[in-house]
C-alpha positions, 0 to 999 in steps of 0.5 A, spaced: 500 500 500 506 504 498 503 511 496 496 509 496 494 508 504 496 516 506 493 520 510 487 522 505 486 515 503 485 513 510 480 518 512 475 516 507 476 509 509 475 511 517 469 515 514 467 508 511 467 504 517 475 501 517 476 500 525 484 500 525 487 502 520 496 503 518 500 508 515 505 506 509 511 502 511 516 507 514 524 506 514 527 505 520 533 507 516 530 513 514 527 515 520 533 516 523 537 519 517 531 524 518 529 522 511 523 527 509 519 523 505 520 519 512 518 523 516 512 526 512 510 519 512 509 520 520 503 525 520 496 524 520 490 527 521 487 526 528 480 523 525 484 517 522 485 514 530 487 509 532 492 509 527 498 505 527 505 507 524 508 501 521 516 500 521 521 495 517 528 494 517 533 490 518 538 492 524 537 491 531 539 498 534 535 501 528 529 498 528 529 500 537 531 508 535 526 508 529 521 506 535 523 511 539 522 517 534 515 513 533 514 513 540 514 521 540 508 522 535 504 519 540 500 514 535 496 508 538 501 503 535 507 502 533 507 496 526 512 492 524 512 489 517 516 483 516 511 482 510 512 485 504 515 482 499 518 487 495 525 485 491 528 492 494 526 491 501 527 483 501 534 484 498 535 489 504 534 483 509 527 487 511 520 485 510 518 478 508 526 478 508 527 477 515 523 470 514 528 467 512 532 467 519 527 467 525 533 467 530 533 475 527 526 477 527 525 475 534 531 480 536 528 485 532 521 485 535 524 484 541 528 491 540 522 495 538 517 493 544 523 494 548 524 501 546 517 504 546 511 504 550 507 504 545 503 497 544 506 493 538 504 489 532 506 486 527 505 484 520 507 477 517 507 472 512 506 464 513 514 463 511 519 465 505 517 459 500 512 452 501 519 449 504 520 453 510 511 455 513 514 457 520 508 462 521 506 457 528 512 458 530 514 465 529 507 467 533 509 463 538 516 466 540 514 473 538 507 473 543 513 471 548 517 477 546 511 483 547 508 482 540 500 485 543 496 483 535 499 479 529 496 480 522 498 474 517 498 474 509 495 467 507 502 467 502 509 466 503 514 471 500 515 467 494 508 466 492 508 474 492 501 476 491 499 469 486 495 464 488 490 464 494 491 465 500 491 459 506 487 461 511 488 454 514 494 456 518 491 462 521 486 458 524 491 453 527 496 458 530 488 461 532 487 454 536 493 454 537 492 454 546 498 457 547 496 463 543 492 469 548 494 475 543 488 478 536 490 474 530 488 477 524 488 475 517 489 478 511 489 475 503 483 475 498 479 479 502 475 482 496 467 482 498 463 482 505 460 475 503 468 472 503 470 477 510 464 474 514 465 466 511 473 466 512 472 470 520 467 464 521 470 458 518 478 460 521 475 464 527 480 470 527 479 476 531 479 480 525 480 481 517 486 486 515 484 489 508 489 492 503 487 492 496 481 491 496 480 497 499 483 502 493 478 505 490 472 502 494 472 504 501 466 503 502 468 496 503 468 496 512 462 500 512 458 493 507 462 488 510 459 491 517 452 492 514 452 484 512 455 482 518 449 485 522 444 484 517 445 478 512 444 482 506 449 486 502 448 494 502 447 498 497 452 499 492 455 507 493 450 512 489 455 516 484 453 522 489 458 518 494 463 517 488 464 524 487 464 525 495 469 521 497 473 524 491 472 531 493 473 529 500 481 526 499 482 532 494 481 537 500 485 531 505 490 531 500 491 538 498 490 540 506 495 535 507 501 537 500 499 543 499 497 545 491 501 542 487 502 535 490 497 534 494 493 535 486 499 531 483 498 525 488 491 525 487 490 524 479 491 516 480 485 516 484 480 519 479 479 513 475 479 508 482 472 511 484 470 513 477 471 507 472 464 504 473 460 510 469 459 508 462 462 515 459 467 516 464 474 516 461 472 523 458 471 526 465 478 522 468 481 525 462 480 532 463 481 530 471 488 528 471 490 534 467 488 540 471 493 544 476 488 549 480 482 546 485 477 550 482 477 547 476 477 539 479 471 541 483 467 543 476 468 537 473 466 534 479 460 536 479 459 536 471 461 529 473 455 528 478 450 533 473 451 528 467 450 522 472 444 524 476 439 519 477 444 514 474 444 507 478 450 503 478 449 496 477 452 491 482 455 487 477 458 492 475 462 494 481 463 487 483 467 486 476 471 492 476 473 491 484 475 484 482 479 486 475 481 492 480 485 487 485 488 481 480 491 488 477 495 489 483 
């Protein structure tokens, strides 16, 4: 979720019904360096909590100091990422590269709840590839070292984000009488039938979603409504698109300024917008402007031209679907 899961994205998904929600992943190298775009990953808006800061590194006293100068910005958790399978990452022995020597992970987990106050979790794979799945293990040796939540990617690293998730591991390291700590599950989560089906048939305390998110917000608040009710919520009207357009538009500028926060917002036009027939014309003018008063006044042609329009259900589940197997 590097470059989509910023502050103005994580407002319109707590808008949205999501409960928790982590920022990017943020180097713990960088943090110490001072790196600006390091830093700037730390802020949020106060609307967003609680918010977690998720960290990744390799080196022990690195990942304690970053821990430190999270600790200072006062979030509602510290995150460690040893899931991201990423080739630069990887190489660099951080994220789902630490699965290769569980000895090192532990050390590292234990450096950062160490060095914070701030309760810790982390975010991990099953395993490096189907030779080496540990994941019973490692939830075993990282609640024992302060970890207060674990979140598992059904995948290992080798597997990237190909296949299906297996979901049957969580549920062992679930049942596991050892395990006293919240087991999140997180792959394949793509609709609120699938959320309540893979919570009750794995008993996890909760599902973890990424993907799936982008450019459907609305997914927590649907997957609450199913769970409630048994039945799937409406689909969002084109005014709810639009909303949510102009909300992140005015987060993002709030939070980057007029140049950047317009720059960063161009690659979100078509995530909301792609299921109205006729809608490349109006993503196309979207993506090219550089003052906000012109964006709002495509906006709202947009949402003129589309009054009255109903989307079909069918049409979203496709264009989510596509939208997920892209990623």
């Amino acid at each position: 979720m590097e470059d989509i899961s910023n502050p103005p994205f994580r407002v319109v998904c707590k808008d949205n019904g999501a409960d928790l929600m982590y920022t990017e992943f943020i180097s713990s190298e960088g943090l110490i360096k001072n790196g600006s775009k390091c830093l700037k990953k730390l802020e949020r808006f106060e609307e967003e909590r609680p918010v977690g800061i998720q960290i990744f590194g390799g080196d022990e006293k690195k990942m304690a100091l970053a821990s430190t100068i999270v600790d200072a910005t006062a979030p509602d958790l510290l995150d460690i990422n040893f899931g991201c399978p990423v080739k630069g990452i990887v190489t660099k022995g951080a994220g789902a590269g630490v699965l290769k020597d569980i000895d090192r992970m532990v050390r590292l987990t234990k450096a950062c709840v160490e060095a914070t106050k701030l309760p810790v979790t982390v975010k991990t794979r099953l395993g490096w590839d189907d030779q080496t799945i540990n994941i019973e293990e490692v939830a075993e040796r990282l609640q024992d070292v302060g970890i207060q939540a674990l979140s598992i990617h059904g995948r290992t690293r080798c597997q990237l984000y190909k296949g299906t998730a297996d979901w049957t591991l969580l549920a062992k390291v679930k049942n596991n009488p050892r395990i006293h700590i919240p087991i999140f599950g997180n792959g394949d989560i793509d609709s609120p039938q699938k959320a309540v089906e893979y919570r009750n048939r794995y008993g996890v305390d909760g599902i973890m979603i990424g993907r799936a998110a982008i450019g459907n917000p609305w997914i927590f608040r649907e997957i609450k409504y199913y769970t409630q009710t048994g039945e799937l919520a409406p689909p969002p009207t084109v005014e709810e698109r639009i909303a949510v357009c102009r909300k992140q538009l005015l987060k993002s500028l709030e939070w980057k300024g007029p140049v950047t926060g317009i720059y960063e917002m161009r690659g979100h036009y078509s995530k909301y917008l792609k299921v109205l027939p006729g809608s490349r014309e109006f993503i196309g003018r979207l993506v090219t402007l550089d003052h906000p008063e012109e964006i709002a006044e495509i906006l709202d042609e947009a949402e003129r031209n589309y009054t009255g329009f109903e989307i079909p259900r069918m049409m979203v589940e496709l264009v989510n679907y596509h939208e997920n197997c892209s990623l």
